[in-house]
C-alpha positions as CSV (number, residue, x, y, z in Angstrom):
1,X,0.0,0.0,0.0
2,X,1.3,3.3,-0.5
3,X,2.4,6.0,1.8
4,X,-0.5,8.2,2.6
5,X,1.3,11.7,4.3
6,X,-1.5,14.2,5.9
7,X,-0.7,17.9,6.6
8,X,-2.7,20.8,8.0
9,X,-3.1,23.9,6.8
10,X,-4.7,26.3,9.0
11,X,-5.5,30.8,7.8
12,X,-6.8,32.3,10.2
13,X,-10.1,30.9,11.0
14,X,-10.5,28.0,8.2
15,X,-8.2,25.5,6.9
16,X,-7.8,21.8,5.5
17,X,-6.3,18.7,6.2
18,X,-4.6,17.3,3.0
19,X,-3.9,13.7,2.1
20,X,-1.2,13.6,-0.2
21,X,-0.6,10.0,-1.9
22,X,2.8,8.7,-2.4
23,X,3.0,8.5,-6.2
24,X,0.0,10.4,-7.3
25,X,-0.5,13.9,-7.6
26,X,-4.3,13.9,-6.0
27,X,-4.8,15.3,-3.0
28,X,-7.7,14.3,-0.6
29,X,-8.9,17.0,1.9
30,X,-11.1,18.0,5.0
31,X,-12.1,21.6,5.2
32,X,-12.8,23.2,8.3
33,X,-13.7,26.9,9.5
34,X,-13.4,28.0,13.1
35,X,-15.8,29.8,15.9
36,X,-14.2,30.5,19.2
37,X,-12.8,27.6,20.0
38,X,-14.6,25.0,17.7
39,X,-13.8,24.0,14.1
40,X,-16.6,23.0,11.9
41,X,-15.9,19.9,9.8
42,X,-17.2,21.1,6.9
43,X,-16.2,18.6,3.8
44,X,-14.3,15.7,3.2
45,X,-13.5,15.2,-0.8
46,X,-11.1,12.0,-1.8
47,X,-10.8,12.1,-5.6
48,X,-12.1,8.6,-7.3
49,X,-8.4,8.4,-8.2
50,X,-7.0,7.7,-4.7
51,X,-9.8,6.4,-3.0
52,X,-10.7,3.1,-1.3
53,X,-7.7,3.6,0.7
54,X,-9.1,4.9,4.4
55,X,-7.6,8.5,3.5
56,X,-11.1,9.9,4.5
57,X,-11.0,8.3,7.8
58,X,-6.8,9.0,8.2
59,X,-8.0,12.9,7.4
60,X,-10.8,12.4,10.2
61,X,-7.9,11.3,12.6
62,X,-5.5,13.7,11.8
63,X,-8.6,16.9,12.8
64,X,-9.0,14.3,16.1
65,X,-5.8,14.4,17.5
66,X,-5.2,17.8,16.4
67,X,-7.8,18.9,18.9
68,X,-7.0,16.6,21.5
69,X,-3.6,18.4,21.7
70,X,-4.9,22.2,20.5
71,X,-8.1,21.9,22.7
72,X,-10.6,22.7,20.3
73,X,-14.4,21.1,19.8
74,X,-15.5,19.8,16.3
75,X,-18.4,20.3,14.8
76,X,-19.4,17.5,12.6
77,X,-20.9,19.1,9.9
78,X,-19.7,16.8,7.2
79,X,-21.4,13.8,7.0
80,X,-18.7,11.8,6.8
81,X,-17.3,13.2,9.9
82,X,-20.6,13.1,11.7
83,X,-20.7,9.3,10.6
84,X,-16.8,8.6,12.1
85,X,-18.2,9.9,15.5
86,X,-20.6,8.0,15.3
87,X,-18.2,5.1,14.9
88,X,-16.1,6.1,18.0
89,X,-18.0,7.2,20.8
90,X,-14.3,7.3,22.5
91,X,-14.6,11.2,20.8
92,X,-17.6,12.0,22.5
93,X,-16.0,14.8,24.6
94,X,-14.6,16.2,21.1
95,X,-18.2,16.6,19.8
96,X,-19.6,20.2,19.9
């Protein structure tokens, strides 16, 4: 399987998440916007090319820890997202 690298890119009060796929130029990506001191998950896009490869889900974990160690609430406004909580109700105390 290839080597799936995810990075964060935050301006000011919005940002992404970005899954960048060893060997392909695609890009998967979580956007988020920020109120106070919760981000809104807003979409999570994986090009056709690159998916079937749990980069949604690695995106999902990347905004997770990110806000265990930041201290900042997620909206689940993405229904992906929304679904992944869902999923682990270890996150519970991340939901806002």
């Amino acid at each position: 399987m290839e080597a799936v690298t995810i990075t964060s890119h935050e301006h000011g009060d919005h940002g992404e998440y970005r899954a960048h796929v060893e060997g392909s130029t695609f890009v998967g990506r979580l956007t988020w916007t920020q109120s106070g001191s919760v981000r809104a998950a807003e979409h999570t896009l994986v090009p056709e090319e690159i998916g079937g490869r749990g980069i949604a889900g690695k995106l999902v974990d990347a905004m997770v820890a990110d806000a265990r160690a930041k201290g900042f609430g997620i909206h689940p406004a993405c229904s992906y997202v929304e679904k992944a909580f869902e999923k682990h109700p270890e996150w519970a105390d991340l939901k806002a």
